[in-house]
N, CA, C and O atoms as CSV, one atom per row, in Angstrom:
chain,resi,resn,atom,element,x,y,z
A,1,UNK,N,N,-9.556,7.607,37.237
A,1,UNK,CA,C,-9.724,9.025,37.295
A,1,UNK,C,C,-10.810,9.310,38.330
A,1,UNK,O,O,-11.619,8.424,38.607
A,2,UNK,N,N,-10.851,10.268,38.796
A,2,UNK,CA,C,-11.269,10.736,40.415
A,2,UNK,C,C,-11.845,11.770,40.323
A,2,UNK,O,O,-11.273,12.468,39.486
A,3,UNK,N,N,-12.942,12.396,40.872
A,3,UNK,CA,C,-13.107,14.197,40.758
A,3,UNK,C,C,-14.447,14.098,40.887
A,3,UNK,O,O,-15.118,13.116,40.569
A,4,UNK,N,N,-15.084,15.730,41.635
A,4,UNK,CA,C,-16.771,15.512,41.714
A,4,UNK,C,C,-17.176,15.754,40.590
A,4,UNK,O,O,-16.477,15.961,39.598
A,5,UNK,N,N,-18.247,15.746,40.652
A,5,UNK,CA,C,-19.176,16.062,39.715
A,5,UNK,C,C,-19.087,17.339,39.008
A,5,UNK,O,O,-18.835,18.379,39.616
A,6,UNK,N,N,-19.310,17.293,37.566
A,6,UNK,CA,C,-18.880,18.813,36.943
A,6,UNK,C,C,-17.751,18.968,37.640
A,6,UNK,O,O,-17.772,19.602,38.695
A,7,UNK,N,N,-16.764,18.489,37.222
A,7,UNK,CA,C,-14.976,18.813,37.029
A,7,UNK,C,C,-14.411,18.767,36.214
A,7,UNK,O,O,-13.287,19.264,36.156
A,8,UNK,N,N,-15.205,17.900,34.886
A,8,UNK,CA,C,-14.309,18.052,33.694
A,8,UNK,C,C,-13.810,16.899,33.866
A,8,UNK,O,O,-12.732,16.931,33.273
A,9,UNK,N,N,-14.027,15.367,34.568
A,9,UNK,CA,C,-13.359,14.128,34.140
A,9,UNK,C,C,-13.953,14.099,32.276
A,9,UNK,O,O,-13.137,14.265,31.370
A,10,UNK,N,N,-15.483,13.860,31.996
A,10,UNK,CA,C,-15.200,13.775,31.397
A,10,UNK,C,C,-14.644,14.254,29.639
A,10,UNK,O,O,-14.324,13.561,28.673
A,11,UNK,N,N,-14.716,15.467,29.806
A,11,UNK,CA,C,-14.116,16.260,28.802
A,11,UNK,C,C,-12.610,15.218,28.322
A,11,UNK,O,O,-12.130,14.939,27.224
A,12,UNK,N,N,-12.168,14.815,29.925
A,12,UNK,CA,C,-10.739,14.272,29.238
A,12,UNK,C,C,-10.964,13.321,28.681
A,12,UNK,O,O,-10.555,13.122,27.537
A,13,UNK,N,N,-11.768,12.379,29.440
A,13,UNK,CA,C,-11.984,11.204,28.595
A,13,UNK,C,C,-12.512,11.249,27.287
A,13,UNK,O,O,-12.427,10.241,26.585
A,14,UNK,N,N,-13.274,12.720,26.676
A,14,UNK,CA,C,-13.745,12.908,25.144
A,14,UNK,C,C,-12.957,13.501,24.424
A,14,UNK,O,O,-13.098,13.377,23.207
A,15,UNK,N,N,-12.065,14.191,24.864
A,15,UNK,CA,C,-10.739,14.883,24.267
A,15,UNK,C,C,-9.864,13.698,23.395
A,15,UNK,O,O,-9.511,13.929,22.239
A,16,UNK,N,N,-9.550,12.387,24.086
A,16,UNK,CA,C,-8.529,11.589,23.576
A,16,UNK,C,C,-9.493,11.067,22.927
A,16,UNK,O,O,-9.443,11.497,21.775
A,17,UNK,N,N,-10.550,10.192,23.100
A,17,UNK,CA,C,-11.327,9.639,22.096
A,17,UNK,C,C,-11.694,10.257,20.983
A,17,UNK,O,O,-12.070,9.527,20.066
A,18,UNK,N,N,-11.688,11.683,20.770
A,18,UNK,CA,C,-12.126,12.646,19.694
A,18,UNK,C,C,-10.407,12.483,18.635
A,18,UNK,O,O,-10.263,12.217,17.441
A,19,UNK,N,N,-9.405,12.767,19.673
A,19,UNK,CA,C,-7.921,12.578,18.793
A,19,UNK,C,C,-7.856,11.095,18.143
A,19,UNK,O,O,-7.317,10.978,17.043
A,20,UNK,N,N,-8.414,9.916,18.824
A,20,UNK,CA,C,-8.157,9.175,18.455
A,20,UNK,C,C,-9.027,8.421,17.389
A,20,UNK,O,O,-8.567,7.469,16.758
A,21,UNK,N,N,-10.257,8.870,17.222
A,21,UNK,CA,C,-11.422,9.113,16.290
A,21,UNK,C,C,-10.595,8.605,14.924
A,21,UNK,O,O,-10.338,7.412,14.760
A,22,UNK,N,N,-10.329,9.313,14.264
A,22,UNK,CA,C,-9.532,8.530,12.747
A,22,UNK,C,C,-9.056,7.387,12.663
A,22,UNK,O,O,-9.398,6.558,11.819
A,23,UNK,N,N,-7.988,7.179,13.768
A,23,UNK,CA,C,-7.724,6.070,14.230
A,23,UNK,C,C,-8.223,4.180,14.332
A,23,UNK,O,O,-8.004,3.044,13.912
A,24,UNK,N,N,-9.157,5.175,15.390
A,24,UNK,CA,C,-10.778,3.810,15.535
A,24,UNK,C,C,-10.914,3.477,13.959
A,24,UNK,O,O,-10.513,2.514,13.305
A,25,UNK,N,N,-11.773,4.872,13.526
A,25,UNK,CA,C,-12.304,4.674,11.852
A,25,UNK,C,C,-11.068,3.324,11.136
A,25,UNK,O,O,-11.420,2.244,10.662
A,26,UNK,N,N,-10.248,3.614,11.210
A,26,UNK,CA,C,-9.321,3.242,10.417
A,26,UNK,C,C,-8.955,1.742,10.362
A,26,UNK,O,O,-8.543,0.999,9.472
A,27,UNK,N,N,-9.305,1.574,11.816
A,27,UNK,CA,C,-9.206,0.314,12.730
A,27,UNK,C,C,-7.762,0.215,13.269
A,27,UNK,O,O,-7.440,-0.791,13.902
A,28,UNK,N,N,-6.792,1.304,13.029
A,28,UNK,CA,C,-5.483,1.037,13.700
A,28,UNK,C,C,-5.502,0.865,15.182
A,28,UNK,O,O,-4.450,0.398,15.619
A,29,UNK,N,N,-6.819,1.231,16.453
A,29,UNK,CA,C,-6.966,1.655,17.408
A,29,UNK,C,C,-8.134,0.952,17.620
A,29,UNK,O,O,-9.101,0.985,16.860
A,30,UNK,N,N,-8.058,0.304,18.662
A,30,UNK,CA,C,-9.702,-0.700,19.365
A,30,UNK,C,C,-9.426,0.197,20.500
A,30,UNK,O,O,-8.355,0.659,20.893
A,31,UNK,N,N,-10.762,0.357,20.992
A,31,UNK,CA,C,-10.906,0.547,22.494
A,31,UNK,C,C,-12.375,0.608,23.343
A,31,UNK,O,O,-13.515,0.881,22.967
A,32,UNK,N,N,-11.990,0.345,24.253
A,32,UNK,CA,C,-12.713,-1.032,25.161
A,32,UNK,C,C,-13.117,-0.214,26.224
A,32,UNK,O,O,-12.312,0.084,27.107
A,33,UNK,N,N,-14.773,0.351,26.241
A,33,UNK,CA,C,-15.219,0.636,26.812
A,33,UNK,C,C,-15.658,0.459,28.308
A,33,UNK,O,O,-15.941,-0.718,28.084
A,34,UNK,N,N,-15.990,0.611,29.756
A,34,UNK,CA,C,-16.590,-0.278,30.959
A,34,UNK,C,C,-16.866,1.271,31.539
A,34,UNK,O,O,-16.137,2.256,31.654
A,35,UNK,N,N,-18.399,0.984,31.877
A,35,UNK,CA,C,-19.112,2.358,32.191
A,35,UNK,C,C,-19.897,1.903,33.294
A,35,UNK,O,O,-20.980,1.473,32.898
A,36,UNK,N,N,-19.721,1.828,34.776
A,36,UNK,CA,C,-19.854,1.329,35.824
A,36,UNK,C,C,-21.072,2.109,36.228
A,36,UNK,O,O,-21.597,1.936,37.328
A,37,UNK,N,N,-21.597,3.112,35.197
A,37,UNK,CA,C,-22.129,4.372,35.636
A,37,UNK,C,C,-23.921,3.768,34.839
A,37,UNK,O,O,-24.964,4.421,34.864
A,38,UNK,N,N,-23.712,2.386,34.226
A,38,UNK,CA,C,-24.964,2.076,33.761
A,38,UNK,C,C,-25.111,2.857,32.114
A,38,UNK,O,O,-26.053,2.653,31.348
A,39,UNK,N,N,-24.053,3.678,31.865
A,39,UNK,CA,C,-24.189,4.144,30.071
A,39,UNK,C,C,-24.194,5.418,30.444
A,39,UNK,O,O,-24.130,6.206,29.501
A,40,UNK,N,N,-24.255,5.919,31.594
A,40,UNK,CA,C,-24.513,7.508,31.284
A,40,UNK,C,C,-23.110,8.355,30.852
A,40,UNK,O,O,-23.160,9.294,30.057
A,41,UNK,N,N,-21.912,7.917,31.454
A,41,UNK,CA,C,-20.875,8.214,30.570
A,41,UNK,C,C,-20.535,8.048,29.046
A,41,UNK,O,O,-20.097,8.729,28.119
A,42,UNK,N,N,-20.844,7.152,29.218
A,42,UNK,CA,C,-19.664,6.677,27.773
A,42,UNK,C,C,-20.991,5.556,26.506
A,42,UNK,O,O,-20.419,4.799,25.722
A,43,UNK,N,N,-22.454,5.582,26.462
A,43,UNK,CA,C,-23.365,5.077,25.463
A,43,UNK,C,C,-23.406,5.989,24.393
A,43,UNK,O,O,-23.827,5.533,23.330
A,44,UNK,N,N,-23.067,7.173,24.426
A,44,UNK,CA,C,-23.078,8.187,23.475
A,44,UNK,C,C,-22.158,7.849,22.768
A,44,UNK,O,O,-22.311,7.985,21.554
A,45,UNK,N,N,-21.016,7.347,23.233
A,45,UNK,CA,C,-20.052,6.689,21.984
A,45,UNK,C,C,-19.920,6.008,21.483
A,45,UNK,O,O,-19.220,5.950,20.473
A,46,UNK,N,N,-20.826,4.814,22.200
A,46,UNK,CA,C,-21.006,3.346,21.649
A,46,UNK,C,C,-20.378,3.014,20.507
A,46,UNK,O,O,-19.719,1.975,20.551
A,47,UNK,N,N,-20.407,3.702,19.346
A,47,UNK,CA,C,-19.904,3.156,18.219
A,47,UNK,C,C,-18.159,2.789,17.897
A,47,UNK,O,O,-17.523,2.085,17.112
A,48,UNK,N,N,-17.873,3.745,19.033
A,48,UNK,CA,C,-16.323,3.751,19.066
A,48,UNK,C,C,-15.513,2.678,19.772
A,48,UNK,O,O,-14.423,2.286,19.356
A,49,UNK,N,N,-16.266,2.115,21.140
A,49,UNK,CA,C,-15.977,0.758,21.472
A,49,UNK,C,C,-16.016,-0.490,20.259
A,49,UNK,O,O,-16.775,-0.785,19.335
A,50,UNK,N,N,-14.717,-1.038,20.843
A,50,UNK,CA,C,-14.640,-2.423,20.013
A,50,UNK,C,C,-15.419,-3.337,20.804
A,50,UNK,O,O,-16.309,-4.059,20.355
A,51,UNK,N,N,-14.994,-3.267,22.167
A,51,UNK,CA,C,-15.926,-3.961,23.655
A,51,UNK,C,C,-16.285,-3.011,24.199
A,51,UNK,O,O,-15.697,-1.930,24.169
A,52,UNK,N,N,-17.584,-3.314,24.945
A,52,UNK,CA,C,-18.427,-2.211,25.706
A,52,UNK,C,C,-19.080,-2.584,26.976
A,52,UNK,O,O,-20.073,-3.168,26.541
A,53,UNK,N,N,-19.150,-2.618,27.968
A,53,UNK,CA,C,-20.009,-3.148,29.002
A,53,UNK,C,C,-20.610,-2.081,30.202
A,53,UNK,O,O,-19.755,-1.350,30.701
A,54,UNK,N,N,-21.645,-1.974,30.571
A,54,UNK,CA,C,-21.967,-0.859,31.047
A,54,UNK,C,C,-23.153,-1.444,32.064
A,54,UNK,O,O,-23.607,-0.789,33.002
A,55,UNK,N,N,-23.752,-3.374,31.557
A,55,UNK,CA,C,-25.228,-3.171,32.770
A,55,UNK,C,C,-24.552,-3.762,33.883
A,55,UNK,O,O,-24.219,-3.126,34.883
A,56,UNK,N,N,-24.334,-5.088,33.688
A,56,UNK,CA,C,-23.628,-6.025,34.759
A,56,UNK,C,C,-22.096,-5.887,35.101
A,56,UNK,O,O,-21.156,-5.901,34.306
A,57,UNK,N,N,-22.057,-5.692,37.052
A,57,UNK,CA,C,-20.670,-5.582,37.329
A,57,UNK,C,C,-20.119,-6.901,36.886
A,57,UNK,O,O,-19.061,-6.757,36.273
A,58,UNK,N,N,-20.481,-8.046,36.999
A,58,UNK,CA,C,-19.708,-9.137,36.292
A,58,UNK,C,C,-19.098,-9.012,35.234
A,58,UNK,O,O,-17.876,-8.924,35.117
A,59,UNK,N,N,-20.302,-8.985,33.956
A,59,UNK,CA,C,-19.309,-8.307,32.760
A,59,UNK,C,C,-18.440,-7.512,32.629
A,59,UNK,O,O,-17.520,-7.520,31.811
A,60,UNK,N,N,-18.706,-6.687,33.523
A,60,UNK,CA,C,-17.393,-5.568,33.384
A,60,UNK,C,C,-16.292,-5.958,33.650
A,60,UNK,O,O,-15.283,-5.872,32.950
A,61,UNK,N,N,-16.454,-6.595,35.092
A,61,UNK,CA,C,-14.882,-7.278,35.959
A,61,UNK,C,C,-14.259,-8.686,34.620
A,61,UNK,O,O,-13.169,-9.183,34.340
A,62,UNK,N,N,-15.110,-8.785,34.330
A,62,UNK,CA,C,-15.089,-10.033,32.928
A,62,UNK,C,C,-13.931,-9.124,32.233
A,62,UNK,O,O,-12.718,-9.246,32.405
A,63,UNK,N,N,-14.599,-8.191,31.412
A,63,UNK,CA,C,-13.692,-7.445,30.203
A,63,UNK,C,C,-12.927,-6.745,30.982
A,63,UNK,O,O,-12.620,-5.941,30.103
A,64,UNK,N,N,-12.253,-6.302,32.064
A,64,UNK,CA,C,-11.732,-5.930,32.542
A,64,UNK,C,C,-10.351,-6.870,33.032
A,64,UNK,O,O,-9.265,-6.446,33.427
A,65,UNK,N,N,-10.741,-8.086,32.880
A,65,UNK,CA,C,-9.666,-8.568,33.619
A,65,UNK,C,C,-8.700,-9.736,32.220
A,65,UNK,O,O,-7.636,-10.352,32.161
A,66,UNK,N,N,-10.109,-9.436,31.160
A,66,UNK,CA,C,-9.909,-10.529,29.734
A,66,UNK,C,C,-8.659,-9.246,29.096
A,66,UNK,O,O,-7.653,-9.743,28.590
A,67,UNK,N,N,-8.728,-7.844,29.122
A,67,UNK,CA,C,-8.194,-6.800,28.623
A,67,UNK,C,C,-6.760,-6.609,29.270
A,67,UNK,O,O,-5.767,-6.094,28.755
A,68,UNK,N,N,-6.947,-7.291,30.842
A,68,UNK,CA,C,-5.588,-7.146,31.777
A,68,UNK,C,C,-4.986,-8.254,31.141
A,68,UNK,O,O,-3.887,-7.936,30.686
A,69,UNK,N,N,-5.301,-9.492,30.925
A,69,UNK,CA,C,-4.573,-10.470,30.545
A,69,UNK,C,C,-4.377,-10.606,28.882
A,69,UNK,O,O,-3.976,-11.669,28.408
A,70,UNK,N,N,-4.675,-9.499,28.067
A,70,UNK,CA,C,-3.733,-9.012,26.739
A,70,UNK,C,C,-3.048,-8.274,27.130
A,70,UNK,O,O,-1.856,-8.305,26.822
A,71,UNK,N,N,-3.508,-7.447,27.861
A,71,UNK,CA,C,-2.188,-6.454,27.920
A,71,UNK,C,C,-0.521,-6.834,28.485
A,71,UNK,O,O,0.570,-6.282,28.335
A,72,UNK,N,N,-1.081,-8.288,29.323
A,72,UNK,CA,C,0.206,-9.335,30.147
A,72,UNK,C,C,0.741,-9.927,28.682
A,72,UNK,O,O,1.947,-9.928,28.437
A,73,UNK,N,N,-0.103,-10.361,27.854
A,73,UNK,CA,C,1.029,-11.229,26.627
A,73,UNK,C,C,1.539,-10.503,25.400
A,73,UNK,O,O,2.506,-10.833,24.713
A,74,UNK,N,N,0.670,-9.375,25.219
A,74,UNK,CA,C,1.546,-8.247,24.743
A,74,UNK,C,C,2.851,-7.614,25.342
A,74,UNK,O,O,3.659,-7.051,24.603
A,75,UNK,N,N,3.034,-7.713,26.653
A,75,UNK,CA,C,3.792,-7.290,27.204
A,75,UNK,C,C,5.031,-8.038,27.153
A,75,UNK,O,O,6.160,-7.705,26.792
A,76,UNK,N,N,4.389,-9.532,27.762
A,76,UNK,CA,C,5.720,-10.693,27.290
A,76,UNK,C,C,6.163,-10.924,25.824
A,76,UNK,O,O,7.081,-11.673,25.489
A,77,UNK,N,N,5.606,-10.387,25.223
A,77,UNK,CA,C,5.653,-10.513,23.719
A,77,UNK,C,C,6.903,-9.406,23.080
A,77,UNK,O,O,7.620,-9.510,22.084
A,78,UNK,N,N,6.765,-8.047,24.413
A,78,UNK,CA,C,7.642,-7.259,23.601
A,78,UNK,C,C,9.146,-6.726,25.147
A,78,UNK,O,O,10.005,-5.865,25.339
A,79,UNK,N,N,8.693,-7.690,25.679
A,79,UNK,CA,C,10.210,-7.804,26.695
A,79,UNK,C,C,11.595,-7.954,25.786
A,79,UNK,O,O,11.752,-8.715,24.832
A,80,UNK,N,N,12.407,-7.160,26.259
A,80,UNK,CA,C,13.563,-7.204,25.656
A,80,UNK,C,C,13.754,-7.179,24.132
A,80,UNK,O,O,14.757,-7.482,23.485
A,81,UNK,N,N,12.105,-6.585,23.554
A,81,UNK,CA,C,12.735,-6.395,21.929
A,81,UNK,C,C,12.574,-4.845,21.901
A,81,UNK,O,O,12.054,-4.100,22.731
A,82,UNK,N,N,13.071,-4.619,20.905
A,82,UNK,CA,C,12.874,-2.723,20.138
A,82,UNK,C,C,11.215,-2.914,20.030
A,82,UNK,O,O,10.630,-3.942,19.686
A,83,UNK,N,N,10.713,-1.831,20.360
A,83,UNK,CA,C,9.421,-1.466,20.800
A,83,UNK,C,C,9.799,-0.367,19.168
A,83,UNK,O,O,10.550,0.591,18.988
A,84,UNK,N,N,8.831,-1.138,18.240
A,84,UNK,CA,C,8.002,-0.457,16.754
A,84,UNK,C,C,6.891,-0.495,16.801
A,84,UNK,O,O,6.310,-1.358,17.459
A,85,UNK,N,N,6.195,0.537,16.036
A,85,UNK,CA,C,4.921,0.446,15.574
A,85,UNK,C,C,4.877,-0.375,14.226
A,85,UNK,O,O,5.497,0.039,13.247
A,86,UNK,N,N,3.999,-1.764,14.172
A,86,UNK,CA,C,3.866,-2.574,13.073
A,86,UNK,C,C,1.862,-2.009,12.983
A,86,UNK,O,O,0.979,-1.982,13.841
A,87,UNK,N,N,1.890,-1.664,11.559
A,87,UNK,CA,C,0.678,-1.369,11.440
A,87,UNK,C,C,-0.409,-3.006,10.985
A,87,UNK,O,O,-0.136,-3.600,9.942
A,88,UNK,N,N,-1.289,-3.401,11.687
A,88,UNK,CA,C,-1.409,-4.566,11.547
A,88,UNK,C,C,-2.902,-4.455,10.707
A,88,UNK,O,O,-3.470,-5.477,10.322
């Protein structure tokens, strides 16, 4: 996501995290914070990350690329089947 300053990026980004709020609580929903910005975005939510990284660009490119490669065996995982929600 792209835009200057005071545009309202992040309203969007607090809009879905606010919908998805019960969710988190619930634990049906992890989600995986990377705040390139040093915390000034996204430390206020801290609690809502399952993963969080915000000092070192390493770490970030770390969880960033550990998050790309679930999202690859989830993916091979659901090639060519009926796509359900299994509540786990």
């Amino acid at each position: 996501m792209a835009g200057r300053s005071r545009s309202g990026k992040g309203s969007l980004i607090w809009s879905v995290l606010r919908y998805l709020a019960p969710a988190i609580r619930a634990g049906l929903v992890k989600v995986t914070g990377i705040d390139p910005k040093g915390g000034m975005e996204l430390s206020i939510g801290r609690p809502l990350f399952t993963r969080y990284e915000a000092d070192r660009a390493e770490a970030m490119v770390a969880l960033l690329e550990a998050e790309a490669d679930h999202m690859d065996c989830v993916a091979l995982e659901l090639a060519g089947n009926v796509r359900k929600f299994t509540r786990r």
